[in-house]
MIDOSE-1310 file (N, C-alpha, C; in nm, 2 decimals, decimal comma, always signed):
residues 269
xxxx	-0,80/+2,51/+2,10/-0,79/+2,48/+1,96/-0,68/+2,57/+1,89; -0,59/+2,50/+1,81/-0,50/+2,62/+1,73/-0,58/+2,72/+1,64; -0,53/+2,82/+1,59/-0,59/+2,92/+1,55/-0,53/+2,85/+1,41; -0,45/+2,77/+1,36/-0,44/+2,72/+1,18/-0,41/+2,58/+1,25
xxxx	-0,45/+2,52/+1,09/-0,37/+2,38/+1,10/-0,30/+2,37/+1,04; -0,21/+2,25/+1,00/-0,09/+2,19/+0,98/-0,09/+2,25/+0,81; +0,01/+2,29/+0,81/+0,05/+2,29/+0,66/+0,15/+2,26/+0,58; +0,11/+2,16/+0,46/+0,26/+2,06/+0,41/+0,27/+2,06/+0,27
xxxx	+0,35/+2,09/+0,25/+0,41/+2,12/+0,10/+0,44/+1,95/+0,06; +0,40/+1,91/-0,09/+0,52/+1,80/-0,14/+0,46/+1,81/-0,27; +0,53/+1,66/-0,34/+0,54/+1,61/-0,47/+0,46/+1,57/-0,49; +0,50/+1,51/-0,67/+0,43/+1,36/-0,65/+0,49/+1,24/-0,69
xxxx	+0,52/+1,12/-0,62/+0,59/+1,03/-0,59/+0,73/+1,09/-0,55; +0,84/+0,97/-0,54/+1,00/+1,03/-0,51/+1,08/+0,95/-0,63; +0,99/+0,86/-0,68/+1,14/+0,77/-0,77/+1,11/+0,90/-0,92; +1,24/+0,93/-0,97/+1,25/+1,03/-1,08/+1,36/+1,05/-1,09
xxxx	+1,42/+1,00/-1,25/+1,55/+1,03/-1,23/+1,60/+1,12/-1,22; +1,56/+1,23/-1,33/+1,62/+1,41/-1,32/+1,60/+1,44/-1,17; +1,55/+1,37/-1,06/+1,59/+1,42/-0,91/+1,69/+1,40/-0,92; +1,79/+1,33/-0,93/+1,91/+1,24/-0,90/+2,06/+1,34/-0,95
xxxx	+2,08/+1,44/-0,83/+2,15/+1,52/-0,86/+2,14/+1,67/-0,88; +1,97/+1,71/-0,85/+1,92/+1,80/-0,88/+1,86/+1,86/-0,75; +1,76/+1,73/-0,70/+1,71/+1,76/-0,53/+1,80/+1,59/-0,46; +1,79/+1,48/-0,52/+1,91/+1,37/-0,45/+2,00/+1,41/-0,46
xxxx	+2,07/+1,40/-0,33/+2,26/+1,37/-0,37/+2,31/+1,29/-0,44; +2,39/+1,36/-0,51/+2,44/+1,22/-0,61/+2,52/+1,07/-0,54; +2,55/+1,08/-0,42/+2,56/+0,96/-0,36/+2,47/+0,86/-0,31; +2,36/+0,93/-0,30/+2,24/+0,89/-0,24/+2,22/+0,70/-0,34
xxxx	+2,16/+0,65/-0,27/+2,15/+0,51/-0,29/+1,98/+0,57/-0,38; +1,89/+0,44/-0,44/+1,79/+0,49/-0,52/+1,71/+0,39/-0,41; +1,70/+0,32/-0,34/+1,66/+0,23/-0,22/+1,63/+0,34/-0,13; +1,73/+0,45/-0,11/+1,70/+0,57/+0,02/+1,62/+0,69/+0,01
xxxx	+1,59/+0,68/-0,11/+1,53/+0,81/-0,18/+1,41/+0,83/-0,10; +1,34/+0,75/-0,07/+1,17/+0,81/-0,01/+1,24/+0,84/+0,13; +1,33/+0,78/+0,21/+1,38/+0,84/+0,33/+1,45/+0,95/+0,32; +1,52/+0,98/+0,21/+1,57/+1,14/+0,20/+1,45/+1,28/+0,16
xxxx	+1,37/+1,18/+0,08/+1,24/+1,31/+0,07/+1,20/+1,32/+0,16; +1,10/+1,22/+0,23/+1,05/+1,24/+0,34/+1,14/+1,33/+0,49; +1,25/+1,36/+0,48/+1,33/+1,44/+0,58/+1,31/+1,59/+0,51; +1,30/+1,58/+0,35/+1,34/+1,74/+0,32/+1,13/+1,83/+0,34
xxxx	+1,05/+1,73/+0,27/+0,89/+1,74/+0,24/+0,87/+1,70/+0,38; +0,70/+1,78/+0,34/+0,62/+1,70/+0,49/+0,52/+1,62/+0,44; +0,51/+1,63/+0,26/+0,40/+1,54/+0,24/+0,46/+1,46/+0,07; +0,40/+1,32/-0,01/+0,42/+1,29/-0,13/+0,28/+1,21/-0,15
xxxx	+0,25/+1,28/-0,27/+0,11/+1,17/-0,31/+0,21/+1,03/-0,35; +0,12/+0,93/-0,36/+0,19/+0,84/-0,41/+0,14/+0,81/-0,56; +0,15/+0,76/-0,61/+0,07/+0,80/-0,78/+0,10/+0,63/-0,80; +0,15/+0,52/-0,78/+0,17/+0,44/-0,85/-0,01/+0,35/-0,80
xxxx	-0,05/+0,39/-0,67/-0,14/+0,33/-0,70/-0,31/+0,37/-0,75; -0,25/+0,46/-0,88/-0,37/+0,54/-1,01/-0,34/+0,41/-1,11; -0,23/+0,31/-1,09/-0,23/+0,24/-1,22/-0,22/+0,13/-1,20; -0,15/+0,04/-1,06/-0,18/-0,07/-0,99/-0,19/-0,08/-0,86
xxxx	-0,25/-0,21/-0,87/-0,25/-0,21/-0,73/-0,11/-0,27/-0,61; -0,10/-0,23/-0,52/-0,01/-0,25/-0,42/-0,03/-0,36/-0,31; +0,10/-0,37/-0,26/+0,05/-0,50/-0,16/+0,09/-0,44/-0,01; -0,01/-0,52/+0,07/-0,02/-0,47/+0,24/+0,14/-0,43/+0,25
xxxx	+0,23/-0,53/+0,23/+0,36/-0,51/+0,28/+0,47/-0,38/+0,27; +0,43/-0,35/+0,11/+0,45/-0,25/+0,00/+0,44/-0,11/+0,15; +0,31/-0,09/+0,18/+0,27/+0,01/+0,23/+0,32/+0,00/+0,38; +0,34/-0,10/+0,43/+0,41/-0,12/+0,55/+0,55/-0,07/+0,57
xxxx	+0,61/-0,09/+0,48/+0,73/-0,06/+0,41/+0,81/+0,08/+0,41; +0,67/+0,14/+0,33/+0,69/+0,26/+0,35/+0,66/+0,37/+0,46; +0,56/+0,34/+0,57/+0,49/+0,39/+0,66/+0,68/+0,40/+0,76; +0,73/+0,25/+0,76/+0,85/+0,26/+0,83/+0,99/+0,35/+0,80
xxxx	+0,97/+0,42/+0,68/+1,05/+0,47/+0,66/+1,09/+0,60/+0,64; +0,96/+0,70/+0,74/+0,92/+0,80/+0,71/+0,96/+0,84/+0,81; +0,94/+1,00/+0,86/+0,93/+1,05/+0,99/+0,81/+1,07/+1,05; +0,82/+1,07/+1,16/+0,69/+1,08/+1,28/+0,55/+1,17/+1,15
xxxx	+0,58/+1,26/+1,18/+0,51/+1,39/+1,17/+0,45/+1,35/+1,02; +0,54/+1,25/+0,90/+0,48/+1,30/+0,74/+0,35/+1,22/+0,70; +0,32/+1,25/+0,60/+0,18/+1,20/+0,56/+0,20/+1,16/+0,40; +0,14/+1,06/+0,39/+0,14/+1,05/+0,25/-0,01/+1,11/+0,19
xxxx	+0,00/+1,11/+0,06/-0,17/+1,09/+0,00/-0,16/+0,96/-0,07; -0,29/+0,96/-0,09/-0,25/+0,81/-0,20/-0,39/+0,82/-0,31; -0,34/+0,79/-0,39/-0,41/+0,87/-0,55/-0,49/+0,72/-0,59; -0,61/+0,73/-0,58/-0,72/+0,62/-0,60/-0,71/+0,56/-0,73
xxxx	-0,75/+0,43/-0,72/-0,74/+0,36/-0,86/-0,80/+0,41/-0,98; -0,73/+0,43/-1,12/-0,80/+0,49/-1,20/-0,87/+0,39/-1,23; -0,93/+0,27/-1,19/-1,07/+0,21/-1,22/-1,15/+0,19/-1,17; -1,13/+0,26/-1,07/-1,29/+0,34/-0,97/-1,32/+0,46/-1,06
xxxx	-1,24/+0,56/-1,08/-1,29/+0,63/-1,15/-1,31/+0,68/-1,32; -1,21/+0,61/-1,38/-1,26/+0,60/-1,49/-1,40/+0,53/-1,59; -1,49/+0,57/-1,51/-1,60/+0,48/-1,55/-1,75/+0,58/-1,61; -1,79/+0,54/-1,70/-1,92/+0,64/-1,74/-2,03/+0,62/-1,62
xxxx	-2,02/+0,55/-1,55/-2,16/+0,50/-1,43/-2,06/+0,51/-1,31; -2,01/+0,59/-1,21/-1,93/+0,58/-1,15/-1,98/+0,45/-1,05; -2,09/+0,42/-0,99/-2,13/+0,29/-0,93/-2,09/+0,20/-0,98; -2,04/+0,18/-1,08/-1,97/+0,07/-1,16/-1,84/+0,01/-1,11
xxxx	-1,81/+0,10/-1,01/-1,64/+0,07/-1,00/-1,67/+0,04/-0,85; -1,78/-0,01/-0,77/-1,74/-0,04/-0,71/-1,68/-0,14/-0,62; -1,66/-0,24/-0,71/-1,60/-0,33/-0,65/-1,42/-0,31/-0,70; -1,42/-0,23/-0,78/-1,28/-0,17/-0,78/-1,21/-0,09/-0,68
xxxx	-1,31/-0,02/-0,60/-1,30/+0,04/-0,49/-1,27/-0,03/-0,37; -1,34/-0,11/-0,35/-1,33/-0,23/-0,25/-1,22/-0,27/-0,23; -1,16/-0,34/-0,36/-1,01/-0,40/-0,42/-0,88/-0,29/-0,40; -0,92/-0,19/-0,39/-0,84/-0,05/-0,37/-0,82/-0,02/-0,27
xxxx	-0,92/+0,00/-0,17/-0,92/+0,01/-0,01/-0,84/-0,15/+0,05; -0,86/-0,18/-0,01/-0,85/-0,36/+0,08/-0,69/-0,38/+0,05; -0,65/-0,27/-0,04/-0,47/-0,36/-0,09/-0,42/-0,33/+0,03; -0,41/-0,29/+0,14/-0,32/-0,24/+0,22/-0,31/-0,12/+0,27
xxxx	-0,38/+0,00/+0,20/-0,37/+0,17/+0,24/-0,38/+0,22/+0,39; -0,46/+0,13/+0,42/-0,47/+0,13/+0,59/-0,34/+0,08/+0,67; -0,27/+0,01/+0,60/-0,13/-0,02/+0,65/-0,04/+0,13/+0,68; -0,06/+0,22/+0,60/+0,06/+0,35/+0,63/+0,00/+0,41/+0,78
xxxx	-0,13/+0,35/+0,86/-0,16/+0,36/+0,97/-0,15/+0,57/+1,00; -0,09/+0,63/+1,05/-0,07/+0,79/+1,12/-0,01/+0,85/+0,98; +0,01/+0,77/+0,90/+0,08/+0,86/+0,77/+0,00/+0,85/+0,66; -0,10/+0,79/+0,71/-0,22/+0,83/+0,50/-0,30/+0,93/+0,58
xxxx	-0,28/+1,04/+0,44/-0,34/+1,15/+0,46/-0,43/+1,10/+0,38; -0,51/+1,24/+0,27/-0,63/+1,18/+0,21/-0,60/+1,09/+0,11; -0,70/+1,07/+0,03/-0,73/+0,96/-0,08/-0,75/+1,08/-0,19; -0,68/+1,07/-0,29/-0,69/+1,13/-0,39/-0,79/+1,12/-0,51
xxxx	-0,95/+1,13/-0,54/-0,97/+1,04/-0,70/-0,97/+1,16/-0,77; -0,96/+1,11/-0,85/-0,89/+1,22/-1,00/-0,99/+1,16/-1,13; -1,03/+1,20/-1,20/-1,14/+1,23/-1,25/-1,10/+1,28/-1,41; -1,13/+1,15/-1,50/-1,10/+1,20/-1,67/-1,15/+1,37/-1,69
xxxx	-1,09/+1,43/-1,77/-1,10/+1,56/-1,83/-1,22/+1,58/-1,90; -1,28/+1,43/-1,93/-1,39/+1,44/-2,04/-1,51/+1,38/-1,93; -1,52/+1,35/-1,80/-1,61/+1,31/-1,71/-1,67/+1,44/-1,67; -1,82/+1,44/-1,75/-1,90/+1,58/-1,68/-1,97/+1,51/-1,57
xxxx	-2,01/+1,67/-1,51/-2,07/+1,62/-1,39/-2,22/+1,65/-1,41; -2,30/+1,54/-1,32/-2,40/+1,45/-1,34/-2,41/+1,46/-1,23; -2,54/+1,48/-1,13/-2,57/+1,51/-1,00/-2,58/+1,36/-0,87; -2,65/+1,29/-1,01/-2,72/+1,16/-0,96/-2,62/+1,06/-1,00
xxxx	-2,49/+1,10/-1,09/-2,38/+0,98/-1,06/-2,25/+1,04/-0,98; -2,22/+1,13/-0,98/-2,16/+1,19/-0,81/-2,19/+1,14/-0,65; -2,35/+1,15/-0,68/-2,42/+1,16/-0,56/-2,37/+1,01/-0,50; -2,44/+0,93/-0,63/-2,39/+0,76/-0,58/-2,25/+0,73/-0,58
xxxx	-2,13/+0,79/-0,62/-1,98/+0,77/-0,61/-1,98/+0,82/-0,45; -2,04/+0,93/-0,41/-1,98/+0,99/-0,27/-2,08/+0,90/-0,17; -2,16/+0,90/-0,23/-2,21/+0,77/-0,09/-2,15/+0,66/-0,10; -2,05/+0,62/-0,20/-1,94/+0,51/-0,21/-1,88/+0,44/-0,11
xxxx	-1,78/+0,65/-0,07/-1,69/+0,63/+0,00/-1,69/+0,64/+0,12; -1,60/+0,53/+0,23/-1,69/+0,51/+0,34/-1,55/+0,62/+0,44; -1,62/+0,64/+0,56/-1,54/+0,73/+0,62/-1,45/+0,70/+0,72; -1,43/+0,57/+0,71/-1,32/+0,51/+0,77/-1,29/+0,36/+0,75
xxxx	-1,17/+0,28/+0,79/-1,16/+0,16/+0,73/-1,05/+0,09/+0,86; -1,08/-0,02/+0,86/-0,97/-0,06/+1,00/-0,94/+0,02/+1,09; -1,06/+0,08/+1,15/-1,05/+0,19/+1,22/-0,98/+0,33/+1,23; -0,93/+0,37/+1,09/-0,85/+0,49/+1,06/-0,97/+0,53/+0,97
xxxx	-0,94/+0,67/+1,00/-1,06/+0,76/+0,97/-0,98/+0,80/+0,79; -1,06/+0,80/+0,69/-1,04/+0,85/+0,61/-1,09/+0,99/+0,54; -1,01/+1,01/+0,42/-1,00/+1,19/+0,41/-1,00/+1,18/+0,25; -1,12/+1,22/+0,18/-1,12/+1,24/+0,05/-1,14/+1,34/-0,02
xxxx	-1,05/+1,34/-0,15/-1,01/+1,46/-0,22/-1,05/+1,43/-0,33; -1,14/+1,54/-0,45/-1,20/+1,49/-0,59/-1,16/+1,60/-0,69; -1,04/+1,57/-0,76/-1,00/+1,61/-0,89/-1,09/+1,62/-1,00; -1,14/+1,70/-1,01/-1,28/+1,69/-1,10/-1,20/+1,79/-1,26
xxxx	-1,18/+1,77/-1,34/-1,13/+1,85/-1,47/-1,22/+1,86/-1,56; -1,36/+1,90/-1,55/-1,46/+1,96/-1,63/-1,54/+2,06/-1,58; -1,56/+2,17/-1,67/-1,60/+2,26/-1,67/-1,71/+2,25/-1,59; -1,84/+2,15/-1,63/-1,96/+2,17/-1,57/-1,96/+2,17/-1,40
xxxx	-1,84/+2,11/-1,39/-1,86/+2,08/-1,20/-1,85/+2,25/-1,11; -1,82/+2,36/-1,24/-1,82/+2,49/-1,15/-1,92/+2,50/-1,14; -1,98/+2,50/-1,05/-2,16/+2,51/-1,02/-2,18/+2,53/-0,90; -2,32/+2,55/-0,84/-2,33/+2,54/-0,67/-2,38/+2,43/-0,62
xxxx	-2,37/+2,36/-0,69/-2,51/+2,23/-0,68/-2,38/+2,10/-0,65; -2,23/+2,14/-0,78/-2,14/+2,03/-0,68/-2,07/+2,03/-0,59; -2,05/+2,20/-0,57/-2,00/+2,20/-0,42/-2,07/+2,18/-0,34; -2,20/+2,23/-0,34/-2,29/+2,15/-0,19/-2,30/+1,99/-0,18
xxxx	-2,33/+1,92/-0,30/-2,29/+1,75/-0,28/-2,18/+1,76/-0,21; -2,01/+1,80/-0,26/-1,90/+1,76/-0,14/-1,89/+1,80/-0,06; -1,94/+1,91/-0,02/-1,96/+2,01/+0,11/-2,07/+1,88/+0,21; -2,16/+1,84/+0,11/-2,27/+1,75/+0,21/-2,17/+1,65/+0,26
xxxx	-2,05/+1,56/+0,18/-1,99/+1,42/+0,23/-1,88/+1,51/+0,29; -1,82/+1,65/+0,30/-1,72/+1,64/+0,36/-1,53/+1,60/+0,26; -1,59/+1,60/+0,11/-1,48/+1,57/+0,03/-1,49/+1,72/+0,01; -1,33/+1,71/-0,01/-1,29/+1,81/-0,08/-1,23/+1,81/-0,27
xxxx	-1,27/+2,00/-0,23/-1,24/+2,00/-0,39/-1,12/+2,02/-0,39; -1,02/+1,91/-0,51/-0,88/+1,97/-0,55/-0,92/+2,11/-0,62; -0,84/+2,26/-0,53/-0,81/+2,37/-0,63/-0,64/+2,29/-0,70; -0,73/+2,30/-0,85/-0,60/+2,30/-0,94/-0,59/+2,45/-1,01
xxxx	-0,45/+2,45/-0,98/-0,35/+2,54/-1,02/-0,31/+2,49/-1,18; -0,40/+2,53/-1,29/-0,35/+2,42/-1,41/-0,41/+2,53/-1,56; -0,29/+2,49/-1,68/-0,32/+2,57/-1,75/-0,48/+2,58/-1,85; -0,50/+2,42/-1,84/-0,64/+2,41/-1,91/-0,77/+2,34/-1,81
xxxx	-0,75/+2,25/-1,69/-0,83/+2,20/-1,62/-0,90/+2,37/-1,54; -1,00/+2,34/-1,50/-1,08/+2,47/-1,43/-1,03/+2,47/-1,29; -1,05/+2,59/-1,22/-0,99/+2,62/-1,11/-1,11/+2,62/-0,98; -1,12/+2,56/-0,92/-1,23/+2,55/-0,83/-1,19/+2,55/-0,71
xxxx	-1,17/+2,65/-0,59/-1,13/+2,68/-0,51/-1,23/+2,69/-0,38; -1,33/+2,61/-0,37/-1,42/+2,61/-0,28/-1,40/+2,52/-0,15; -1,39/+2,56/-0,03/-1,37/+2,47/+0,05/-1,52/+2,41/+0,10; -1,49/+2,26/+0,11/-1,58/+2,18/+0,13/-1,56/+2,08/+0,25
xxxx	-1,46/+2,07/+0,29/-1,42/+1,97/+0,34/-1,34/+2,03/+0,50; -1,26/+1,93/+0,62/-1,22/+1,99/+0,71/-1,08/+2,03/+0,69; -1,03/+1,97/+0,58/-0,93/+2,02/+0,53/-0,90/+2,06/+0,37; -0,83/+2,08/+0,32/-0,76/+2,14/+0,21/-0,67/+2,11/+0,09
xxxx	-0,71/+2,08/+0,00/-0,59/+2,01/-0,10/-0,64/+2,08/-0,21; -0,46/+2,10/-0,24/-0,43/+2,20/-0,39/-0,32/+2,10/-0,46; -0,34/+2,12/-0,58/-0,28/+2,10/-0,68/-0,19/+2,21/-0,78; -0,06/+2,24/-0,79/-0,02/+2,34/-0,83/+0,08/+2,29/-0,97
xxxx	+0,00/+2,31/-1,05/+0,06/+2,25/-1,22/+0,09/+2,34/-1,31; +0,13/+2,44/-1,26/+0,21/+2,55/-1,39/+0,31/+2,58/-1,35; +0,40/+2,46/-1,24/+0,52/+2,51/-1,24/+0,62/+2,51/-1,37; +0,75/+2,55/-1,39/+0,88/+2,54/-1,48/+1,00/+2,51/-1,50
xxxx	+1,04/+2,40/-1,56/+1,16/+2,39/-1,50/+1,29/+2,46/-1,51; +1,26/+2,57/-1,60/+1,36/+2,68/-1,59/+1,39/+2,78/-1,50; +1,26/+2,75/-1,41/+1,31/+2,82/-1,26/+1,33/+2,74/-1,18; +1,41/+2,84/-1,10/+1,49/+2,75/-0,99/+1,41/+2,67/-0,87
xxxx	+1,29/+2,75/-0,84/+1,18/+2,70/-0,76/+1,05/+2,69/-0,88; +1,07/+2,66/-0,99/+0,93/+2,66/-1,04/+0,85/+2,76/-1,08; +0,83/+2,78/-0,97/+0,73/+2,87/-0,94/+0,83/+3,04/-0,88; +0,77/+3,13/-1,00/+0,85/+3,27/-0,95/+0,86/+3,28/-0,83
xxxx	+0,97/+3,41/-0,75/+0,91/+3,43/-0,62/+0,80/+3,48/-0,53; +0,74/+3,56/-0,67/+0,62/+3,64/-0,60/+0,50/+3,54/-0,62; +0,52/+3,40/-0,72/+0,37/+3,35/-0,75/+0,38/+3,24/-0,61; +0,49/+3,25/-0,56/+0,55/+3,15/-0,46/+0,46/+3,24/-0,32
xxxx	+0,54/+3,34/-0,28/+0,48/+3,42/-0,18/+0,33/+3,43/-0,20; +0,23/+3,47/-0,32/+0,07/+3,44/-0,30/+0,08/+3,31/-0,28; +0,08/+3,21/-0,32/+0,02/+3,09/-0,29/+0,08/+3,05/-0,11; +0,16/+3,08/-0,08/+0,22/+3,11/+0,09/+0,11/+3,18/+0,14
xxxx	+0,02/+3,31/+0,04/-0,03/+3,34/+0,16/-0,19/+3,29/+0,16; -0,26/+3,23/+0,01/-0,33/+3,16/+0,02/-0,35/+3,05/+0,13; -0,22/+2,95/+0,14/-0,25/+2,88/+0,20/-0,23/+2,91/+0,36; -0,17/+2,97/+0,40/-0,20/+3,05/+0,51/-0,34/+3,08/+0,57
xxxx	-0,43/+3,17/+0,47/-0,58/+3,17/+0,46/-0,64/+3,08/+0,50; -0,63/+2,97/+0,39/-0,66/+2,81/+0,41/-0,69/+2,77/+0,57; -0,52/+2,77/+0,63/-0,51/+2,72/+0,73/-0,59/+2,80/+0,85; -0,60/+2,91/+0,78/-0,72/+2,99/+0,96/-0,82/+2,94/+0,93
xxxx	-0,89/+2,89/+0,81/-1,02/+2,87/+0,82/-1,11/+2,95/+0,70; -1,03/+3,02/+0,66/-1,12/+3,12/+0,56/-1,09/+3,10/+0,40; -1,22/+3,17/+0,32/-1,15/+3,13/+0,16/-1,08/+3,26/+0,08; -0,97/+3,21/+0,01/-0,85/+3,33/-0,04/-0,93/+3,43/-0,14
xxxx	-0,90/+3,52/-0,13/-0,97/+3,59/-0,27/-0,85/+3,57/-0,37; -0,95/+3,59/-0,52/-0,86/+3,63/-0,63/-0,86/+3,48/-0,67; -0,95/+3,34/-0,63/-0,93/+3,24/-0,70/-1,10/+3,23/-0,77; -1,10/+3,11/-0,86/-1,25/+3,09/-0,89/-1,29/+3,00/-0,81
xxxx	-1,44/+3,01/-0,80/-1,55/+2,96/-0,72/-1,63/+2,89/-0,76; -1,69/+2,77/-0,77/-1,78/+2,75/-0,81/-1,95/+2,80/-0,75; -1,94/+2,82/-0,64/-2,02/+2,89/-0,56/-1,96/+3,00/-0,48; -1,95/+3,13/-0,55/-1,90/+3,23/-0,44/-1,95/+3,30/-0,35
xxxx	-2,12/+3,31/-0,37/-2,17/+3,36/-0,26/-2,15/+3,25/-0,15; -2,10/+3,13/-0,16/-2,09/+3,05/-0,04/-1,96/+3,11/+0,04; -2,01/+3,08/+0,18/-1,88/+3,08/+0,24/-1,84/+3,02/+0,40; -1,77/+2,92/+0,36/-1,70/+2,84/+0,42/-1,72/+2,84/+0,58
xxxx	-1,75/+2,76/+0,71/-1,77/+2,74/+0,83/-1,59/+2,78/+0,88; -1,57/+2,90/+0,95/-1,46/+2,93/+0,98/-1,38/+2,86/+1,11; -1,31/+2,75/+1,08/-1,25/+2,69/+1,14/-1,05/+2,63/+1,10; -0,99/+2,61/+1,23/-0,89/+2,56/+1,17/-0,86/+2,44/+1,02
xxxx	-0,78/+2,43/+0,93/-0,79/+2,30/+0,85/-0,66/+2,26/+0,80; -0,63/+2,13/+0,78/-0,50/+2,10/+0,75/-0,51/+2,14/+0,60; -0,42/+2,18/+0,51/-0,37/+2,19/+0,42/-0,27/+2,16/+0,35; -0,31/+2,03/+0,24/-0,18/+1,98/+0,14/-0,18/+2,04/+0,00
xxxx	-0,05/+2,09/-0,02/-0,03/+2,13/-0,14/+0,08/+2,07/-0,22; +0,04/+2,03/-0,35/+0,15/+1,96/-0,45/+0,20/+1,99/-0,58; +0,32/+2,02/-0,56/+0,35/+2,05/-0,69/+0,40/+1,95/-0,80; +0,29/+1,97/-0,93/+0,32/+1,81/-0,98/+0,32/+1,91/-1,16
xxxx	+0,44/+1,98/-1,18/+0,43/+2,02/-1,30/+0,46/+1,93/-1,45; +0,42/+2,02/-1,52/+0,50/+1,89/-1,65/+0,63/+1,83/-1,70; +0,73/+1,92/-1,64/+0,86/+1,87/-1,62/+0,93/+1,79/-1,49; +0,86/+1,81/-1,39/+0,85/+1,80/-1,21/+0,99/+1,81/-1,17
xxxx	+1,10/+1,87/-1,31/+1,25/+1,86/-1,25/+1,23/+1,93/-1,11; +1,19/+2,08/-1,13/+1,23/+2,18/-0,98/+1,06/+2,15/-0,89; +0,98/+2,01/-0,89/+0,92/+2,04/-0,81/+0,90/+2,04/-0,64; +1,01/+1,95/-0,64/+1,07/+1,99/-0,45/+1,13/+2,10/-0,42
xxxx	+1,20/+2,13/-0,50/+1,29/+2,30/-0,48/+1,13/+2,37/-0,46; +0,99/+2,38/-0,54/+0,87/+2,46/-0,47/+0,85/+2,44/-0,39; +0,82/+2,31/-0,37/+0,83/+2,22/-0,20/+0,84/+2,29/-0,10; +0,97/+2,29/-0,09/+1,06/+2,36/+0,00/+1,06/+2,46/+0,02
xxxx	+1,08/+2,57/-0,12/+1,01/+2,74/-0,08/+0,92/+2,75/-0,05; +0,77/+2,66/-0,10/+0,66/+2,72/+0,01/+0,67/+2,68/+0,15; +0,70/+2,59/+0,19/+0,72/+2,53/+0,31/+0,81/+2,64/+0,40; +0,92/+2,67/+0,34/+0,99/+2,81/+0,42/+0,94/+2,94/+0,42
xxxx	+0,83/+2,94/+0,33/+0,75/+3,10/+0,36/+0,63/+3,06/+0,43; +0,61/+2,99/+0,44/+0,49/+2,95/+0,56/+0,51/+2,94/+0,69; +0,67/+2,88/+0,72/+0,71/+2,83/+0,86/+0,75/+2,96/+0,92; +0,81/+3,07/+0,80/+0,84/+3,21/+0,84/+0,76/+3,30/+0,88
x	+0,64/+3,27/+0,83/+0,52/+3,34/+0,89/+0,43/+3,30/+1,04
């Protein structure tokens, strides 16, 4: 067994015009763009499908255009989860899974649901959303991640629900959502949202090098100190885990240039 697993820096999505000249070449075609990111990143959520849905081909499309090694995420319908009964959505869910996601075949990483700011947490409508989600689909194993942005979910009660299904918690890196850095899952996804676009990577160099060596941490198996918990006396089954991190700030000009510096302080170590 390796002593870490895989670890992959990216965005979120690639079409953006302030790229175009900044991380695109300015010759670059706007057709070639997900093939140029995908060479510089090792990972991009895809975001368009939080607001429609996609077709089999769509995702076929892009699975071909990628390198061996990359992974996408793909960010769940916001009408699975925008719902006061989350059981409600599930035949939204269904319609979600069924567009084609199983098409990106060796390149869908996890499933992203992301979670209104104003959705508290509720034990017994969690409980029924995670017995939702099933753990595989066309024979590709799936990998879920839960963006939760309310206070109440710091608790010990919701990390042991995702700890029970195996979802992980997004730690967001964010100036008002809570910071919940509890590993639950076999692998690892962060959210990093206070980057700037007046730096050149975003993110300073020294808040660059901690988060390199957080996720480092990550990847042996262990949890970083110096983040919040929702359960801190808990602690984590020490094993290898893949870890995705994304930098999705409010300007997202420099967020491949983070990309890329954490990606080169990780591969240096």
């Amino acid at each position: 067994m390796a002593d870490s697993g895989a670890i992959r820096a990216g965005i979120g999505g690639w079409t953006f015009a302030p790229w175009r000249g900044t991380f695109y070449p300015d010759c670059l075609r706007q057709k070639d763009e997900l093939n140029y990111a995908s060479r510089q990143l090792q990972t991009i959520e895809i975001n368009g499908t939080y607001y429609g849905t996609q077709k089999p081909d769509t995702f076929a499309k892009w699975a071909a255009d990628v390198p061996e090694e990359f992974v996408f995420c793909v960010k769940g319908n916001r009408f699975v989860t925008n719902r006061k009964v989350l059981t409600d959505g599930a035949e939204s869910m269904e319609r979600f899974l069924g567009s084609g996601i199983t098409d990106l075949g060796k390149h869908l990483g996890p499933i992203l649901w992301q979670f209104a700011p104003t959705k508290k947490f509720d034990p017994a409508d969690f409980g029924a959303f995670l017995e939702m989600l099933p753990k595989s689909r066309d024979g590709i194993a799936l990998r879920h991640a839960l963006e939760v942005r309310h206070e109440s979910f710091c608790c010990p009660e919701f990390v042991a629900l995702a700890a029970s299904h195996d979802a992980a918690i997004v730690c967001a890196d964010h100036l008002t959502y809570p910071e919940i850095a509890d590993v639950t899952a076999p692998f690892v996804y962060a959210r990093l949202q206070k980057g700037q676009d007046d730096i050149p990577t975003a993110y300073s160099s020294q808040d660059l090098d901690l988060w390199a060596e957080r996720t480092q941490v990550w990847s042996a198996g262990s949890a970083p100190k110096g983040l919040s918990y929702g359960d801190p006396d808990r602690q984590p089954e020490a094993r290898p885990r893949d870890v995705f991190v994304y930098f999705i700030h409010e300007g997202k000009v420099r967020a491949p240039q983070a990309a890329e510096a954490l990606q080169a302080r990780c591969a240096s170590n």
